[in-house]
C-alpha positions in Angstrom: 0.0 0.0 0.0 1.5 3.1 -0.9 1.9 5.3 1.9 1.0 8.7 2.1 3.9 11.4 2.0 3.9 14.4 4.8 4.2 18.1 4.7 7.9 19.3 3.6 7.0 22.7 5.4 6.4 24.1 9.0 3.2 24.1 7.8 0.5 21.6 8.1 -1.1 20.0 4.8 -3.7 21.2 3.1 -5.5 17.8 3.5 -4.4 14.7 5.1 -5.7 11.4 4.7 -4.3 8.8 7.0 -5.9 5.0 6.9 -8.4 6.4 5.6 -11.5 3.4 5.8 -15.2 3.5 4.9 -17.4 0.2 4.8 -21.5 0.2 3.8 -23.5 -2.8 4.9 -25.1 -4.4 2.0 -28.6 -5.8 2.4 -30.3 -7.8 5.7 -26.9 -9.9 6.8 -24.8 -7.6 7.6 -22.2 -7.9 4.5 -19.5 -5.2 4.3 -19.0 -3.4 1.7 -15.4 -1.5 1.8 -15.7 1.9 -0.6 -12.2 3.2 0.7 -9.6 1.0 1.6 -6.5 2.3 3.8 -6.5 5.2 2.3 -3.4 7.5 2.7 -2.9 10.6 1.0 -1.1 14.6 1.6 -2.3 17.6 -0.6 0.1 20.2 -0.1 -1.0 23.9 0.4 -0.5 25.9 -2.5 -1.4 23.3 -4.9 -4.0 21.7 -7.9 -4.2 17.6 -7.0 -6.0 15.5 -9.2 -7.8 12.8 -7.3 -8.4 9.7 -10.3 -9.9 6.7 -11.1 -13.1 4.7 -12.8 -16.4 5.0 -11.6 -17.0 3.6 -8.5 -13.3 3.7 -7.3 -14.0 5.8 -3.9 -13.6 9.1 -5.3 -17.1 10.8 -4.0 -16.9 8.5 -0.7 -13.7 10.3 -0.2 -14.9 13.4 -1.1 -17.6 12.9 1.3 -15.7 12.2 4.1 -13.4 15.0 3.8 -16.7 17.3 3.9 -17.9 15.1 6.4 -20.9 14.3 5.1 -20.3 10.5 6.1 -18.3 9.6 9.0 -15.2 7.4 8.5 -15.3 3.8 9.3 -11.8 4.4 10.0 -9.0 6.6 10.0 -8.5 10.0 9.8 -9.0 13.2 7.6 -7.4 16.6 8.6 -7.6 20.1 6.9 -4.9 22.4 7.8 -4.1 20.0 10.3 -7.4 20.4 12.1 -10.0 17.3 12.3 -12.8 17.4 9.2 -14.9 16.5 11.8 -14.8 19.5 12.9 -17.0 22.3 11.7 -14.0 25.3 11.5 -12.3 22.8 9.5 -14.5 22.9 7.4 -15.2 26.4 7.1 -11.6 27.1 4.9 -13.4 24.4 1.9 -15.3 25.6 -1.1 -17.1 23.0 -2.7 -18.9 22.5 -6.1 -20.7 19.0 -6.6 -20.7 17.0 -9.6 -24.2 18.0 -10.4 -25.1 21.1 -8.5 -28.9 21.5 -7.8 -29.5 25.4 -7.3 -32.6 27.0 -7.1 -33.9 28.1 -10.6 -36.3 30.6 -9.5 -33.0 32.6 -8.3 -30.7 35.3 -10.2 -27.1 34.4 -10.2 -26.7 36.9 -7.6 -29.1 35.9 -5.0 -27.7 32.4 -5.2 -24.6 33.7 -4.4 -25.1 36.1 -1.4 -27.6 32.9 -0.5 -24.5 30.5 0.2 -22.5 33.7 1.2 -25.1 34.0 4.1 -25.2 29.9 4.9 -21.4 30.5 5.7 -21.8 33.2 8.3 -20.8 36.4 5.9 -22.9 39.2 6.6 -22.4 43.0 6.7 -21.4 45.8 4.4 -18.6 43.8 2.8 -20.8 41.1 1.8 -22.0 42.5 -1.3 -18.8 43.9 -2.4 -17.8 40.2 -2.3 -20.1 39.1 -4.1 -19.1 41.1 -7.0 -15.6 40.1 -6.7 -16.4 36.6 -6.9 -18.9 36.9 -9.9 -16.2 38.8 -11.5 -13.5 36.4 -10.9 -15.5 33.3 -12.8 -16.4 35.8 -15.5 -19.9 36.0 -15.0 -20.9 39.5 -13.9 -23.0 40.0 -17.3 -25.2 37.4 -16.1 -25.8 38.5 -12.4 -28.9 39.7 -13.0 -30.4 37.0 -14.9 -32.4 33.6 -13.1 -30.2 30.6 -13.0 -33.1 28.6 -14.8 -31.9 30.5 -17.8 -27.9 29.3 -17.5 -26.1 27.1 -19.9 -24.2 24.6 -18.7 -20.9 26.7 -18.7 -22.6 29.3 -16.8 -23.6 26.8 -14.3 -20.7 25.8 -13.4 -19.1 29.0 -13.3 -21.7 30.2 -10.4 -21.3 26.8 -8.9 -17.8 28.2 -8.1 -18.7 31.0 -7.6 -20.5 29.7 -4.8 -17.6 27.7 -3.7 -15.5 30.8 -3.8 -17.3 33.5 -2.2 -16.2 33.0 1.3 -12.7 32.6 0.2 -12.0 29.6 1.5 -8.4 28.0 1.2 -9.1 24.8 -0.1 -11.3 24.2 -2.8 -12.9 21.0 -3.8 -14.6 20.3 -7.4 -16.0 17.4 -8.2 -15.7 17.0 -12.7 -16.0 20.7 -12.7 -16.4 20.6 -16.5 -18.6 17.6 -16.9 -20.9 18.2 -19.7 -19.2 21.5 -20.9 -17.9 22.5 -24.2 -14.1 22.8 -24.9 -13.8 26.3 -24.6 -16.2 26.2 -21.3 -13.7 23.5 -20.1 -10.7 25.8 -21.1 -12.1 28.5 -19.3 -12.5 26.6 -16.3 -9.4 25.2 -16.3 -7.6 28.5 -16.4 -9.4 29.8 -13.6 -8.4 27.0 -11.6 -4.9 28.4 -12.0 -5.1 31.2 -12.0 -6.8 30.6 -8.0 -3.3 28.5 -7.3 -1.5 31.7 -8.4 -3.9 33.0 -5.5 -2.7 30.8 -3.0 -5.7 28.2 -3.0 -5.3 24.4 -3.1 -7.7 22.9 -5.2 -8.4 19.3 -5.3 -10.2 17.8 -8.4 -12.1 14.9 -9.8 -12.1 14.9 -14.0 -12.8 12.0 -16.5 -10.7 14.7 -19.0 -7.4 13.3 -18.4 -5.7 15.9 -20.8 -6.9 18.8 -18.5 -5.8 16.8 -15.5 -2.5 16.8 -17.0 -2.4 20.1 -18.0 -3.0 21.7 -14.4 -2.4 19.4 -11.5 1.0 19.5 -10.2 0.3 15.9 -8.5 -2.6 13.1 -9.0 -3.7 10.0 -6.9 -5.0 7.1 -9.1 -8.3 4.7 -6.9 -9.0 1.9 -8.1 -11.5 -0.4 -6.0 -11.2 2.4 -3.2 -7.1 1.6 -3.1 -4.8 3.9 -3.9 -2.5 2.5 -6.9 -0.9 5.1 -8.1 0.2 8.4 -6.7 2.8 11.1 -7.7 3.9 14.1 -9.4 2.4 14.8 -12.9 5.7 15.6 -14.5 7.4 12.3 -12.8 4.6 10.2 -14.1 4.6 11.7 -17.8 7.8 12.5 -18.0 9.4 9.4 -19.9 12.9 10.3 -18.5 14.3 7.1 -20.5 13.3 8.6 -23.9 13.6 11.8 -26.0 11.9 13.0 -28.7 13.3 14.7 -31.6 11.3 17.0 -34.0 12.8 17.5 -37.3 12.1 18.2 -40.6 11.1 15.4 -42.9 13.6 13.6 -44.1 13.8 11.5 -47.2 14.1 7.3 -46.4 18.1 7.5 -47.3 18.9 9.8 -44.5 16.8 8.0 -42.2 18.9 5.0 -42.6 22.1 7.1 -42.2 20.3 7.9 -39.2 19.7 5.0 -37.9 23.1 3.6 -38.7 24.8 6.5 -36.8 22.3 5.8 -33.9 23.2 1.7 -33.8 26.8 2.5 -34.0 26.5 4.3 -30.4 24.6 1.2 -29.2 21.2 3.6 -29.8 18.2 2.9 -31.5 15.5 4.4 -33.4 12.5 3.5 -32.2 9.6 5.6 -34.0 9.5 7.7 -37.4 6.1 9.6 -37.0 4.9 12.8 -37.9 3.8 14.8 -34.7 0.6 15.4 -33.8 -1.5 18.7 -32.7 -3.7 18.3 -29.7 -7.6 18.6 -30.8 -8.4 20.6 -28.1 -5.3 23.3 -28.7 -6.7 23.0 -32.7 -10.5 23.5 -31.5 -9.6 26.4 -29.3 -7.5 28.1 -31.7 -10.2 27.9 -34.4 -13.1 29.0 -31.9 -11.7 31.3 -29.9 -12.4 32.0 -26.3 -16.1 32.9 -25.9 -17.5 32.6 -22.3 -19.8 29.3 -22.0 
C-alpha cells in the first residue's frame, strides 16, 4: 500500500488522509462493503491535486468524508491540520458538486449572497464580495439573470462561484467541466490556476485526463477504493528514458544514415512519425475563447 507522504513545510497540509476506511452494509446480513480501503494521502498547500480513477473507485466516498458528510469507518482526515470532523475545519473548503442542484427561480446573484449568508458572511462587505467573486469566474454580465436560464458553462461557473465566495483556502470540485464544451472546459481550467496563483489548493475529480494533465501539479489514481498510483504529474509523464526529436522530414536515405549513426553508439531508433496537434489546442485556436 502506498503510503502517504507528509508536509515538507512548517506548515501543516492542506489535506491529510491517514488510513483512511469506509465500509457500507449491503442488504439484511450484515455484508460489508469496503468503498475506501486504507487510504493514505497529503495535498500540499498551495497546490492543484487531481484525485483519479473509474467510476465507482472511492472518489465521492472520499470526497464525502473530507466534507464530512459520512463519518469514516476508520482513519482519519485533517484540513490544515485540524479534524474534518470538525466544523472550522470545514469552514476554509469551497465545494462545487458534480451536479449542482441550485434553485432556478434565483438570479445568479441571490444564489450567491444565498451560500455567502449559509457560511456566516454578513455585513457591508458582503456585497462587495459578491461582486468580486462573480467577477472572478467571468460571470458578472449574467448577475442579474435567473439561473433557470444558465447554460451549462454558466452553471458551473456560479457553482464556483458559490464555492469561492467565502474565500475559503481549499477548494474541492467534483468533474467541474462535466458536460461542458471545450472552450467552457478551457475556461475553467484557467481559472483553476489562476486561484493557485492565489494561494488556493484545489483538489479535483475529471474523466478529461488531458486537462488533468495540463493543471495538476500531482494526482492520486483509486481503483476499487485503493490507492494504486500516486505522484507528481511531471514524474509520471515524463518518460525520463526517452527523448523526442522534432525535425524536418527527411527522405528514407537519411533516415537509414540515421539509424546507422544511432546503432553505432549502441542507440536505437524506435519511432518515425509525424507529430501530432492536440484537438483541443486545434478547436480552441479555431473557436476562440467565448464565455460558455
Amino acid at each position: 500500500m502506498p503510503a502517504a507522504p507528509h508536509a515538507t513545510s512548517s506548515q501543516p497540509a492542506a489535506l491529510q488522509l491517514q488510513g483512511l476506511v469506509k465500509d457500507f452494509a449491503v442488504g439484511l446480513r450484515g455484508v460489508k462493503l469496503r468503498a475506501v480501503d486504507q487510504l493514505n494521502l497529503c495535498v500540499e498547500s498551495g497546490q492543484v491535486y487531481g484525485l483519479l480513477g473509474p467510476n465507482g473507485s472511492g472518489k465521492s466516498t472520499t470526497i464525502k468524508m473530507i466534507l464530512g458528510l459520512l463519518a469514516p469507518t476508520a482513519g482519519e482526515c485533517r484540513i490544515f491540520g485540524v479534524s474534518s470532523a470538525r466544523v472550522e475545519a470545514r469552514s476554509a473548503v469551497g465545494y462545487l458538486p458534480e451536479s449542482p442542484y441550485f434553485y432556478r427561480h434565483l438570479s445568479g446573484r441571490e444564489l450567491v449572497r444565498f451560500y455567502a449568508q449559509m457560511c456566516g458572511m454578513r455585513g457591508p462587505a458582503l456585497e462587495a464580495r459578491i461582486d468580486e467573486t462573480l467577477a472572478v469566474v467571468g460571470i458578472s454580465e449574467a448577475a442579474e439573470r435567473r439561473v433557470g436560464t444558465y447554460s451549462k458553462g454558466m452553471l458551473q461557473r456560479i457553482g464556483l462561484a458559490q464555492a469561492l465566495v467565502h474565500d475559503p483556502r481549499l477548494l474541492i470540485l467534483d468533474e467541474p467541466t462535466a458536460g461542458v464544451d471545450p472552450v467552457g472546459a478551457a475556461a475553467i481550467s484557467e481559472l483553476i490556476l489562476k486561484l493557485k496563483s492565489q494561494g488556493k489548493t484545489v483538489l479535483i475529480t475529471s474523466h478529461l485526463l488531458g486537462q488533468i494533465e495540463d493543471i495538476c501539479d500531482r494526482v492520486a489514481i483509486l481503483d476499487r477504493g485503493k490507492l494504486i498510483l500516486e505522484g507528481a504529474v511531471a514524474d509520471l509523464v515524463g518518460g525520463a528514458d526517452r527523448q523526442a526529436l522534432v525535425i524536418e522530414a527527411l527522405p528514407e536515405s537519411e533516415r537509414e544514415e540515421l539509424r546507422a549513426w544511432l546503432a553505432a553508439r549502441g542507440r536505437t531508433l524506435e519511432t518515425v512519425a509525424a507529430p501530432r496537434v492536440r484537438l483541443d489546442r486545434i478547436f480552441l485556436e479555431r473557436v476562440g475563447r467565448k464565455d460558455a
